[in-house]
N, CA, C and O atoms as a Maestro MAE file, in Angstrom:
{
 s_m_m2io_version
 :::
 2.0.0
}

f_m_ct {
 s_m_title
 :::
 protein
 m_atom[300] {
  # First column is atom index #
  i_m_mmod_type
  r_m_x_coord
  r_m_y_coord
  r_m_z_coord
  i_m_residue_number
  s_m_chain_name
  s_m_pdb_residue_name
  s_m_pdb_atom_name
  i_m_atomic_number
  :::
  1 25 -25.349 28.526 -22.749 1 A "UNK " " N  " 7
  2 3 -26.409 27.591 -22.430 1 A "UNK " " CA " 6
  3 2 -27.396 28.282 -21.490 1 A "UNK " " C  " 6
  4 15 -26.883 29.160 -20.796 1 A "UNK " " O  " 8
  5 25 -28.922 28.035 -21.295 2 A "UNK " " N  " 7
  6 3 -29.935 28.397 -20.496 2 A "UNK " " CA " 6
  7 2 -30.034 28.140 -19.699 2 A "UNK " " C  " 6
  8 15 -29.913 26.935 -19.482 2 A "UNK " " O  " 8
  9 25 -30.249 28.783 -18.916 3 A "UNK " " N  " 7
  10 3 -30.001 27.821 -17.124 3 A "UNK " " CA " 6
  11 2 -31.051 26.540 -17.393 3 A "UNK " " C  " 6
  12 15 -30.712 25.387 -17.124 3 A "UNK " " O  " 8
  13 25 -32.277 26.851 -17.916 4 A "UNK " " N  " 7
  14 3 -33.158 26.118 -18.014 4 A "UNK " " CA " 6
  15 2 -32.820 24.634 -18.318 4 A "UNK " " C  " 6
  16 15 -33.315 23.652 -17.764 4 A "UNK " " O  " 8
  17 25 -31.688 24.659 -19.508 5 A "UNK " " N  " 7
  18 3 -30.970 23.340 -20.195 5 A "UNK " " CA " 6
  19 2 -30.421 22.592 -19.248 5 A "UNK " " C  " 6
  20 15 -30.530 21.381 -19.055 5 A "UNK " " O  " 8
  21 25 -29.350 24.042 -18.213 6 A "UNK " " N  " 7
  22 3 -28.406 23.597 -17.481 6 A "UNK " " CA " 6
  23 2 -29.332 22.904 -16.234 6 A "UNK " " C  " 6
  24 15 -29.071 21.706 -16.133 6 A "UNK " " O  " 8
  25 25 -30.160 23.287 -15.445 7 A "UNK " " N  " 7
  26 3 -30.954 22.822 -15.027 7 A "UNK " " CA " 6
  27 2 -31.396 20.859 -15.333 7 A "UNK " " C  " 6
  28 15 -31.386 19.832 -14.654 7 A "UNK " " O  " 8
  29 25 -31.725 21.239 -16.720 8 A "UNK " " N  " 7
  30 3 -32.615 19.482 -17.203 8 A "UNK " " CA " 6
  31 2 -31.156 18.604 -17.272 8 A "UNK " " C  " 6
  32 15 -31.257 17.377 -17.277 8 A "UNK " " O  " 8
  33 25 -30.174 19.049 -17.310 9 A "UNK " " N  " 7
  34 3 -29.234 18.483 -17.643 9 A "UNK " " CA " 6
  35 2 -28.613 17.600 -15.873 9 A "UNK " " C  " 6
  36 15 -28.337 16.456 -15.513 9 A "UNK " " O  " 8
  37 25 -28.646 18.734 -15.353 10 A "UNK " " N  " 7
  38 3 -28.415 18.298 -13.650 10 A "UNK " " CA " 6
  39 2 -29.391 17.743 -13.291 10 A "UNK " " C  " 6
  40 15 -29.036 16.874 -12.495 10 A "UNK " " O  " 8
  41 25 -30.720 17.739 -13.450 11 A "UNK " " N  " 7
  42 3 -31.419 17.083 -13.128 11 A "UNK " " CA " 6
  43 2 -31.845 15.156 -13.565 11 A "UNK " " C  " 6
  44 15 -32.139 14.229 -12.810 11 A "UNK " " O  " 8
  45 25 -31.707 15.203 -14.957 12 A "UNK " " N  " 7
  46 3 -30.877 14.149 -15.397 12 A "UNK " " CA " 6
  47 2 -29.525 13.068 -15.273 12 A "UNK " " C  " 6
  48 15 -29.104 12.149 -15.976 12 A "UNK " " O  " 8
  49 25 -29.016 13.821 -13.747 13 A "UNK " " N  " 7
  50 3 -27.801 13.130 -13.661 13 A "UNK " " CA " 6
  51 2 -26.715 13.288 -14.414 13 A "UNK " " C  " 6
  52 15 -25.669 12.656 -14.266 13 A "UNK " " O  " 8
  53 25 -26.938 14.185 -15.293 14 A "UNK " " N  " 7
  54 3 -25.748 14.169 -16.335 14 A "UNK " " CA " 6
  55 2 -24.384 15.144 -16.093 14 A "UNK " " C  " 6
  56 15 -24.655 16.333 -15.923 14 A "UNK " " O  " 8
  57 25 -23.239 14.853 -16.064 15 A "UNK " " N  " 7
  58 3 -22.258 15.051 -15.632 15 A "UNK " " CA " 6
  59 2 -22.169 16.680 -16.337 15 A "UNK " " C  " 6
  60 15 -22.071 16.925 -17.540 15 A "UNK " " O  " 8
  61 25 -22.211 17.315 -15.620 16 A "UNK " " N  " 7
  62 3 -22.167 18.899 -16.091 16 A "UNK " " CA " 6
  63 2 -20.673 19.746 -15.243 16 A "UNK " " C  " 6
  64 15 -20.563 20.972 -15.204 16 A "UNK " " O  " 8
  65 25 -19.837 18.950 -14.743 17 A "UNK " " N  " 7
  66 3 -18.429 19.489 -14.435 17 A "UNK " " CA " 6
  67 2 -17.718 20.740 -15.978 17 A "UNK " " C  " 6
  68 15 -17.521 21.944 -16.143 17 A "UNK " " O  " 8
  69 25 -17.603 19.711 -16.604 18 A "UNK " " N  " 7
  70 3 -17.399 20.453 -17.994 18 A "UNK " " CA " 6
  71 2 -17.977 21.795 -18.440 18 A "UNK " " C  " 6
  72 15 -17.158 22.550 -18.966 18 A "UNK " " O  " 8
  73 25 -19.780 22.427 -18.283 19 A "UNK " " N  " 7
  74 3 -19.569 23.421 -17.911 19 A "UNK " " CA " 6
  75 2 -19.440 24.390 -16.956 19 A "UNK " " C  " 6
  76 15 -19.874 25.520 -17.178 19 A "UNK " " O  " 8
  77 25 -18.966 24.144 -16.043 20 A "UNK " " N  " 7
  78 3 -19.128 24.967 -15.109 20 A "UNK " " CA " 6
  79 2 -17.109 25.585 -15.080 20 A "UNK " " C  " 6
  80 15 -16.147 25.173 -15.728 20 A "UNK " " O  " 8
  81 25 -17.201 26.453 -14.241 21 A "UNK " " N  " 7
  82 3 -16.006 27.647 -13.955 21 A "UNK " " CA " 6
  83 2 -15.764 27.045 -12.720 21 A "UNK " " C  " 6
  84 15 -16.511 27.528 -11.869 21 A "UNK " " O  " 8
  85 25 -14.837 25.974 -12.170 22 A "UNK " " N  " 7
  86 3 -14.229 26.323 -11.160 22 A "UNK " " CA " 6
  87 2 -13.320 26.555 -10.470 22 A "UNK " " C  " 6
  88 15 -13.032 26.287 -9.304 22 A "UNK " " O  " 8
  89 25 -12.618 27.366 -11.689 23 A "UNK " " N  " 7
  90 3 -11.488 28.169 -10.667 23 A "UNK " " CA " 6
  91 2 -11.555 29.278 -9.522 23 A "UNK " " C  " 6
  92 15 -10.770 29.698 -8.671 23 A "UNK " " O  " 8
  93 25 -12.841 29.544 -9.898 24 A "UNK " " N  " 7
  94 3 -13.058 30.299 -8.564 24 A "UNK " " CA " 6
  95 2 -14.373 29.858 -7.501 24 A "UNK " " C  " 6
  96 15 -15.162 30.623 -6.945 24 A "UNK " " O  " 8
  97 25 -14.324 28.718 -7.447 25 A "UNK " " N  " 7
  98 3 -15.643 27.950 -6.447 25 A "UNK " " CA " 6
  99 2 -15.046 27.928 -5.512 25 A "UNK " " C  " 6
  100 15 -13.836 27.765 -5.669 25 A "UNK " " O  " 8
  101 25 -15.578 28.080 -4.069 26 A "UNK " " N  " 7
  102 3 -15.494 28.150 -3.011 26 A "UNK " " CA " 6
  103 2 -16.375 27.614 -2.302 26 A "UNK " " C  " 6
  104 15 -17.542 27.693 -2.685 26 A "UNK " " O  " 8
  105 25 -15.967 26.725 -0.724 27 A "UNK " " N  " 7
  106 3 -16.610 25.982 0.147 27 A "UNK " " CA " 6
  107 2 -16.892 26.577 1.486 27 A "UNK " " C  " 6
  108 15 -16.250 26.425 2.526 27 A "UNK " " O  " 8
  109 25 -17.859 27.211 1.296 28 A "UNK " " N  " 7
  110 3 -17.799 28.329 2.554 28 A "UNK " " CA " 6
  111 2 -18.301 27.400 3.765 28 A "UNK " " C  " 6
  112 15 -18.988 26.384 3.864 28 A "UNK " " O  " 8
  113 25 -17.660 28.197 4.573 29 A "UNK " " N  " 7
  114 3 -17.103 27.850 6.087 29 A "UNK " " CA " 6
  115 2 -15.906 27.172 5.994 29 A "UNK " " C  " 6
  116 15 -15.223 26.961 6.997 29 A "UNK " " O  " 8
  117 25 -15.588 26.815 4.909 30 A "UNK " " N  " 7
  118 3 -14.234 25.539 5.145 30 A "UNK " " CA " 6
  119 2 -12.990 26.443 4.239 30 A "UNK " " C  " 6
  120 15 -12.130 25.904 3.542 30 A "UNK " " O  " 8
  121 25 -13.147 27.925 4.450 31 A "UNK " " N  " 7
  122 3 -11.879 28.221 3.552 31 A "UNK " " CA " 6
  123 2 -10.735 28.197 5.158 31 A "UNK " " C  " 6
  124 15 -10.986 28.139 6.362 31 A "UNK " " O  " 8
  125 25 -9.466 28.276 4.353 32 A "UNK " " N  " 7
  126 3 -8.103 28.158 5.052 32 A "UNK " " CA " 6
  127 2 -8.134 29.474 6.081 32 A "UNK " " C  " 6
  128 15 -8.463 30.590 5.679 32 A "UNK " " O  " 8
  129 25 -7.827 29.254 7.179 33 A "UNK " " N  " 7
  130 3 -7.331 30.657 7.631 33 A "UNK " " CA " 6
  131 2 -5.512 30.617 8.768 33 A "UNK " " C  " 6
  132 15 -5.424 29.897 9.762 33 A "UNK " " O  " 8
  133 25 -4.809 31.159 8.480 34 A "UNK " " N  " 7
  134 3 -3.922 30.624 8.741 34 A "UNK " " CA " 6
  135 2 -3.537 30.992 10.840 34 A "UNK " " C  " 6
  136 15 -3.749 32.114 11.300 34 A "UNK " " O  " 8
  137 25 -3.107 30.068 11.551 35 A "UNK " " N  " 7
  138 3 -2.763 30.496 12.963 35 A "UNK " " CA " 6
  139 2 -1.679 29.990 13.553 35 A "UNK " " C  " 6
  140 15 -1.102 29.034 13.034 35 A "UNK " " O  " 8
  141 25 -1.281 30.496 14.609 36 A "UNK " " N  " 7
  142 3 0.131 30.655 14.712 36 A "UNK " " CA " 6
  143 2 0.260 29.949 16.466 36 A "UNK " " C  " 6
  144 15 -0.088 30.575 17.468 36 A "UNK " " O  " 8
  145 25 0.574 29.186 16.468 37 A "UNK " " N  " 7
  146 3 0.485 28.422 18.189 37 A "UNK " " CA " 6
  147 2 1.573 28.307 18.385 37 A "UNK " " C  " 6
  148 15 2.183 27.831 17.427 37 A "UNK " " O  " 8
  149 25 2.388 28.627 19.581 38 A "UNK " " N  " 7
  150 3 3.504 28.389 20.139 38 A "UNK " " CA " 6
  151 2 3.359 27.227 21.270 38 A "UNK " " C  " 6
  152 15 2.773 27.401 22.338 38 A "UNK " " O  " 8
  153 25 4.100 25.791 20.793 39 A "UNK " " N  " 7
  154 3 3.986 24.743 21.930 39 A "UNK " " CA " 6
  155 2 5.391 24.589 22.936 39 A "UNK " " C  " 6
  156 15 6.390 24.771 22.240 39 A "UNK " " O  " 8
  157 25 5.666 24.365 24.067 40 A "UNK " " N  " 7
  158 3 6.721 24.197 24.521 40 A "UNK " " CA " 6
  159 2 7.307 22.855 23.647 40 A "UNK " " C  " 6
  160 15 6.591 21.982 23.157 40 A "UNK " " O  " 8
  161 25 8.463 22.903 23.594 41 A "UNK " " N  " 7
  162 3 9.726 22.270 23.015 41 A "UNK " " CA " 6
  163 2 9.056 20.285 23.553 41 A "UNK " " C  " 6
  164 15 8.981 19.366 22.738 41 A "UNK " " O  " 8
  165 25 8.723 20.177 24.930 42 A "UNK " " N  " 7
  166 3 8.097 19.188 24.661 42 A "UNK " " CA " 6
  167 2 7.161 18.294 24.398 42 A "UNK " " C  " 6
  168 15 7.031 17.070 24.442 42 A "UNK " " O  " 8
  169 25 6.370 19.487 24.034 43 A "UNK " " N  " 7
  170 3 5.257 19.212 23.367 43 A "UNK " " CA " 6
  171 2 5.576 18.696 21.788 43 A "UNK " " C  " 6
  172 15 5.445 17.564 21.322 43 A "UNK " " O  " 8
  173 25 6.082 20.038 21.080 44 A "UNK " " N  " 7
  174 3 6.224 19.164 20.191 44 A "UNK " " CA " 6
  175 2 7.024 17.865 19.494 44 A "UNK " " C  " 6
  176 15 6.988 17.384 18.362 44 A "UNK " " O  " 8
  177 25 7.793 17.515 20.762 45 A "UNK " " N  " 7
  178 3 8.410 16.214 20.243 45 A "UNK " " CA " 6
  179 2 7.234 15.204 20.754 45 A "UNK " " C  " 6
  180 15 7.012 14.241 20.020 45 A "UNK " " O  " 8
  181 25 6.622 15.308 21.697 46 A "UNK " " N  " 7
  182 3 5.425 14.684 21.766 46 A "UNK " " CA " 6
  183 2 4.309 14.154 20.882 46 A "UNK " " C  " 6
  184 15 3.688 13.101 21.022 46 A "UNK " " O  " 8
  185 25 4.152 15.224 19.805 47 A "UNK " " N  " 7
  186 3 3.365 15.409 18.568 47 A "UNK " " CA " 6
  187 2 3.990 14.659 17.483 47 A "UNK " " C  " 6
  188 15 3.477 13.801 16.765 47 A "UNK " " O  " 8
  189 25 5.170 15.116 17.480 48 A "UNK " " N  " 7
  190 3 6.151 14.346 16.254 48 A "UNK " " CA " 6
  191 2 5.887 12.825 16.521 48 A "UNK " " C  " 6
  192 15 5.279 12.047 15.786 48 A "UNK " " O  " 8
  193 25 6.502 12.557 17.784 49 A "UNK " " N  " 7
  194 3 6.083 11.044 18.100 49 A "UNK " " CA " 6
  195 2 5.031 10.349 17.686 49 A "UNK " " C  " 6
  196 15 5.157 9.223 17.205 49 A "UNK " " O  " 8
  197 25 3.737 11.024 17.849 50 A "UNK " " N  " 7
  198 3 2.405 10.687 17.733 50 A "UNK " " CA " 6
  199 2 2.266 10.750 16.337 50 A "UNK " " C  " 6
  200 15 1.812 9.773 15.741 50 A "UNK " " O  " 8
  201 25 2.627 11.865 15.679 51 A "UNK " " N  " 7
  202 3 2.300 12.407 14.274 51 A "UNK " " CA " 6
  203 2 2.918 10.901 13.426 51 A "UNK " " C  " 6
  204 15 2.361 10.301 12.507 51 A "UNK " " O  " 8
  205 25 4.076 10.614 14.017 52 A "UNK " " N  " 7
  206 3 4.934 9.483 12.552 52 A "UNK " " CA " 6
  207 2 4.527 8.180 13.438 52 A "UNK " " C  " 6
  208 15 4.867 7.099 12.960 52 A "UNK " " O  " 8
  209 25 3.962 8.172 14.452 53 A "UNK " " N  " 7
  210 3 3.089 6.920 14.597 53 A "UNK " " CA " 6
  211 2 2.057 6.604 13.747 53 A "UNK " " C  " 6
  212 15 1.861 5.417 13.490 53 A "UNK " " O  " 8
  213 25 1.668 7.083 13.476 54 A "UNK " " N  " 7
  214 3 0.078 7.550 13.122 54 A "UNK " " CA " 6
  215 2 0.314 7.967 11.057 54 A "UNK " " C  " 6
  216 15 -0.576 8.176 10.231 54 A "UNK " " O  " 8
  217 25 1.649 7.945 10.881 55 A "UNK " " N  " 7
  218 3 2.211 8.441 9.870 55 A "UNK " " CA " 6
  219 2 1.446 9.407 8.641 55 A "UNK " " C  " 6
  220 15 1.170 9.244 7.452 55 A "UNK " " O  " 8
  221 25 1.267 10.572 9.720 56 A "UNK " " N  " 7
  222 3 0.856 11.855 8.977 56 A "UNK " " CA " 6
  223 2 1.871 12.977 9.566 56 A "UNK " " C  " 6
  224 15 2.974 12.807 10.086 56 A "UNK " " O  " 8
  225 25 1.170 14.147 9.327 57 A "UNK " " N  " 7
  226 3 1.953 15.220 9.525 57 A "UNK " " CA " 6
  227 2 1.795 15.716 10.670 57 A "UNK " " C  " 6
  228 15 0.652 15.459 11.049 57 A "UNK " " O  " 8
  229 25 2.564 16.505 11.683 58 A "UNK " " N  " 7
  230 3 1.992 17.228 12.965 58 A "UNK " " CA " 6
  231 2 1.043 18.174 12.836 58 A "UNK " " C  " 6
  232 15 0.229 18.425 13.725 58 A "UNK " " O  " 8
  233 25 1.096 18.806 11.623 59 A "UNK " " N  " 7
  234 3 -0.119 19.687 10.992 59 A "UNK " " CA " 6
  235 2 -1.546 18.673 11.078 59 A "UNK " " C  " 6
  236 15 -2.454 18.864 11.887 59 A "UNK " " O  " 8
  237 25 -1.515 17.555 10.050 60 A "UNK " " N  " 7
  238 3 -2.611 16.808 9.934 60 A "UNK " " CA " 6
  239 2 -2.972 16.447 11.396 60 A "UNK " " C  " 6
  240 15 -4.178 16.552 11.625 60 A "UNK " " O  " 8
  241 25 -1.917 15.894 12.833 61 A "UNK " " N  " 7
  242 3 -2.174 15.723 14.121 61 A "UNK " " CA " 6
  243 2 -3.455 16.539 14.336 61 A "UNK " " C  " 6
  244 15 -4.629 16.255 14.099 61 A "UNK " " O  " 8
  245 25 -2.999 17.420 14.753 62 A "UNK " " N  " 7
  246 3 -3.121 18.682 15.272 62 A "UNK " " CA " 6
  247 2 -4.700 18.965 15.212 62 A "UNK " " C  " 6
  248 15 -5.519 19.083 16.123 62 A "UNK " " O  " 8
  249 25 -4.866 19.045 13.530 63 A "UNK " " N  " 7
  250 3 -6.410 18.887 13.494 63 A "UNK " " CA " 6
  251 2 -7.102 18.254 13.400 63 A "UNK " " C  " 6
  252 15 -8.297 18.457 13.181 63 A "UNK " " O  " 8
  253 25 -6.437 17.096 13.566 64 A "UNK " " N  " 7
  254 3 -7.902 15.754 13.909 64 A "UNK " " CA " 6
  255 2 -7.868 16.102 15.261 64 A "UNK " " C  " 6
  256 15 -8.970 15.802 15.721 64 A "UNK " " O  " 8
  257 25 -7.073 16.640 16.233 65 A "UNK " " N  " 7
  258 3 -7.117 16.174 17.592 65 A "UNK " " CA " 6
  259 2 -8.283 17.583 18.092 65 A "UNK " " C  " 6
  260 15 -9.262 17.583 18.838 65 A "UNK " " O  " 8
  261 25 -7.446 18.972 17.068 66 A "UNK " " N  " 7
  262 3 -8.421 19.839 17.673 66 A "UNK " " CA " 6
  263 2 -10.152 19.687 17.211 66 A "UNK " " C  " 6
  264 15 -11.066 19.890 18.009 66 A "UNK " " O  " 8
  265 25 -10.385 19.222 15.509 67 A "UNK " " N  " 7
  266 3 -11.854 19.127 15.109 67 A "UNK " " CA " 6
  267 2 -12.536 17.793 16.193 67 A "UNK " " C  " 6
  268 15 -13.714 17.855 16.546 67 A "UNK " " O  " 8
  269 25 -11.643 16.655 16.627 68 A "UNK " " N  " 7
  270 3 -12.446 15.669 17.485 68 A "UNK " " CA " 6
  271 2 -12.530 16.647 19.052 68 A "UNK " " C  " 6
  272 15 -13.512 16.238 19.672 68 A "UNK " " O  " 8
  273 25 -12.064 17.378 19.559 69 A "UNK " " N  " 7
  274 3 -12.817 18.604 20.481 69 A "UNK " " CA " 6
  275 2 -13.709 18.683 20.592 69 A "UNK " " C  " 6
  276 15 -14.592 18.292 21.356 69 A "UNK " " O  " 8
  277 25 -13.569 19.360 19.614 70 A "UNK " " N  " 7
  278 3 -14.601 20.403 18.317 70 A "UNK " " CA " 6
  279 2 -15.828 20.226 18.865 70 A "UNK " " C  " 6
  280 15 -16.508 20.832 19.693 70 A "UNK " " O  " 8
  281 25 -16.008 18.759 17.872 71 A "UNK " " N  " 7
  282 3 -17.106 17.628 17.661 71 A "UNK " " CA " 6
  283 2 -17.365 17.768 18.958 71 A "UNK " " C  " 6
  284 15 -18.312 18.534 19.137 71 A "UNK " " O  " 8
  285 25 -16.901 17.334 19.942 72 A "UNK " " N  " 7
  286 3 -17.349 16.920 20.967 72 A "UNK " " CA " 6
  287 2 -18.087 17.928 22.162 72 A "UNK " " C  " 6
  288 15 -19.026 17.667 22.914 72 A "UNK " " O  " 8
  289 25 -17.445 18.918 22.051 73 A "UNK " " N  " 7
  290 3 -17.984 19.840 22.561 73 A "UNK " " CA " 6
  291 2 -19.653 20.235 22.416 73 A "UNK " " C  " 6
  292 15 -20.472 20.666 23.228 73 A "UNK " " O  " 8
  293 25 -19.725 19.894 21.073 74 A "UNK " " N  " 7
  294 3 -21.220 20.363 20.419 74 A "UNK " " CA " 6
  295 2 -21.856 19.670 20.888 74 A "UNK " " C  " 6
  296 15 -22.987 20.156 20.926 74 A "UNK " " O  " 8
  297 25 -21.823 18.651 21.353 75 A "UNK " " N  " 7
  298 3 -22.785 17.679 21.363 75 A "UNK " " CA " 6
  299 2 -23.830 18.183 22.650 75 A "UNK " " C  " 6
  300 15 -24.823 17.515 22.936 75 A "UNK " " O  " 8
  :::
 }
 m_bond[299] {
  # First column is bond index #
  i_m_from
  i_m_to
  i_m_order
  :::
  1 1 2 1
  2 2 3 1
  3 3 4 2
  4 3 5 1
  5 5 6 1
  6 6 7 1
  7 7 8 2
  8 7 9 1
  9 9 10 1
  10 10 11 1
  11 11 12 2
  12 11 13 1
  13 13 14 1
  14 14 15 1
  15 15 16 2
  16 15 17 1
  17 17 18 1
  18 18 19 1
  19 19 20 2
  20 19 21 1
  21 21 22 1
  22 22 23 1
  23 23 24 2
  24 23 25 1
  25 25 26 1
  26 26 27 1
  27 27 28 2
  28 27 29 1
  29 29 30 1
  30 30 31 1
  31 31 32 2
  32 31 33 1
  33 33 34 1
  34 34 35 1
  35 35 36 2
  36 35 37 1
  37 37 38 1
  38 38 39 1
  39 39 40 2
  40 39 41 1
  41 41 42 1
  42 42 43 1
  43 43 44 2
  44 43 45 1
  45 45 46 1
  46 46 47 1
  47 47 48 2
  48 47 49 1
  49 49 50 1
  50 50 51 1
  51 51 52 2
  52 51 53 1
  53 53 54 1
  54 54 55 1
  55 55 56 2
  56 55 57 1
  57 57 58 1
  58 58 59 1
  59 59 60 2
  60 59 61 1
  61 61 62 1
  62 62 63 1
  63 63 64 2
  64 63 65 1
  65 65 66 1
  66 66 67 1
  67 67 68 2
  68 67 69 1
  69 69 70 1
  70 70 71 1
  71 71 72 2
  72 71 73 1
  73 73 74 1
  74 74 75 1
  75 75 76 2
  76 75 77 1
  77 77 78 1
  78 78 79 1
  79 79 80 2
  80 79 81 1
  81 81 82 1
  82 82 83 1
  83 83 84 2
  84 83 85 1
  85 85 86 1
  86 86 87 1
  87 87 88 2
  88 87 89 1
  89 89 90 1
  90 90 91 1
  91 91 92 2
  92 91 93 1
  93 93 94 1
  94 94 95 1
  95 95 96 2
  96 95 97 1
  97 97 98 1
  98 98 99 1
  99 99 100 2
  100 99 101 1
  101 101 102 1
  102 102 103 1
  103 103 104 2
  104 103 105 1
  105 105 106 1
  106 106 107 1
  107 107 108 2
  108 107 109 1
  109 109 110 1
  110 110 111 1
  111 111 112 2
  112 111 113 1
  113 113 114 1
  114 114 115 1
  115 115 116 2
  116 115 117 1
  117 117 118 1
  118 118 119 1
  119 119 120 2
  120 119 121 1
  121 121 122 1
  122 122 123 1
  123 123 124 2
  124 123 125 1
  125 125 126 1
  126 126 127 1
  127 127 128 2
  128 127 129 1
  129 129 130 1
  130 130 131 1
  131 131 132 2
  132 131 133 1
  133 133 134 1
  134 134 135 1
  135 135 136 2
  136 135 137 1
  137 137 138 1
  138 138 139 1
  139 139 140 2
  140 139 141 1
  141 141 142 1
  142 142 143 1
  143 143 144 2
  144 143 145 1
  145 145 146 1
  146 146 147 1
  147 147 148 2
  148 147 149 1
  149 149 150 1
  150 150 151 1
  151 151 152 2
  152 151 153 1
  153 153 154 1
  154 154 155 1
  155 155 156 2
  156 155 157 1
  157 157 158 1
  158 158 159 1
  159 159 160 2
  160 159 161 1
  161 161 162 1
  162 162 163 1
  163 163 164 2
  164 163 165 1
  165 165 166 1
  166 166 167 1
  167 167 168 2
  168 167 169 1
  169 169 170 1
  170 170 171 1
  171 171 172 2
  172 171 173 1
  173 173 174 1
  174 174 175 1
  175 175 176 2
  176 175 177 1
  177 177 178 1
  178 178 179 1
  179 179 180 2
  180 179 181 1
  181 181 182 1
  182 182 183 1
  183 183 184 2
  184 183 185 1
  185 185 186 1
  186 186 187 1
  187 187 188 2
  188 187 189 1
  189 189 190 1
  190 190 191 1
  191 191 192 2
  192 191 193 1
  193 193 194 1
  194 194 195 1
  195 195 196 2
  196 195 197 1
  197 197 198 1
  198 198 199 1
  199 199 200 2
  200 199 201 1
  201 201 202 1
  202 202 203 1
  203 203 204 2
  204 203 205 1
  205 205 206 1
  206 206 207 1
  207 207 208 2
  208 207 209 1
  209 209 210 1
  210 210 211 1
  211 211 212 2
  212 211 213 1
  213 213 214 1
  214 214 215 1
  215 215 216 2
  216 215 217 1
  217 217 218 1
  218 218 219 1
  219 219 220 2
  220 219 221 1
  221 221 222 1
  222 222 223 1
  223 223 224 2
  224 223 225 1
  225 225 226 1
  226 226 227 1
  227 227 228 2
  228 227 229 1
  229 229 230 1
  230 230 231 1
  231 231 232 2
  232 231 233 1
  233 233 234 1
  234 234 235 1
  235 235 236 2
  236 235 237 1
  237 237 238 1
  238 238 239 1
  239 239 240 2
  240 239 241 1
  241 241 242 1
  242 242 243 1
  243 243 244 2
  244 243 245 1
  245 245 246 1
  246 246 247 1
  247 247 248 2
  248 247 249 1
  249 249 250 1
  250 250 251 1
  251 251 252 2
  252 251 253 1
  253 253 254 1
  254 254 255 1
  255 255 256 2
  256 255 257 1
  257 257 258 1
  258 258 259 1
  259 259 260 2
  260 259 261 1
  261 261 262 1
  262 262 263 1
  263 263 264 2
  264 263 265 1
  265 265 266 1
  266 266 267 1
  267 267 268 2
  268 267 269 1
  269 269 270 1
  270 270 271 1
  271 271 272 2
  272 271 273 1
  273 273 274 1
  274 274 275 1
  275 275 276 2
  276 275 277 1
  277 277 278 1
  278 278 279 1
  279 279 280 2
  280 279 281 1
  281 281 282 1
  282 282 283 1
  283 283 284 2
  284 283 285 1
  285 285 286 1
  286 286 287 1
  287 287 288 2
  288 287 289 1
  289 289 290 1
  290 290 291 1
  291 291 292 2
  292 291 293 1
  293 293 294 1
  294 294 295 1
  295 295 296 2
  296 295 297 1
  297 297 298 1
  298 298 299 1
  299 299 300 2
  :::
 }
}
């Protein structure tokens, strides 16, 4: 197809998932990078507590608590 098509076609609203490739699309700034934090022992029962209050994961905790920082910092 012509970009040109592909183009009138997106521009039209028309659902163009179908052609596109995305097994290899990427969301830059938001890829994974992996890190390694050591908490004292009561910390993380602290987290656990909070985490199955809240009934997510201490992982999922973790980064709402560090991105609401985050956020806040910027401001």
């Amino acid at each position: 197809m012509k970009a040109s098509n592909f183009d009138k076609k997106f521009e039209a609203s028309e659902d163009i998932t179908d052609l596109l490739d995305l097994t290899k699309a990427r969301r830059p700034g938001l890829e994974v990078k992996r890190v390694n934090v050591d908490f004292p022992e009561w910390m993380v029962k602290s987290l656990d507590k909070e985490a199955h209050r809240l009934g997510i994961t201490r992982q999922s905790l973790i980064k709402i608590w560090v991105a609401d920082k985050l956020n806040h910092q910027s401001l």
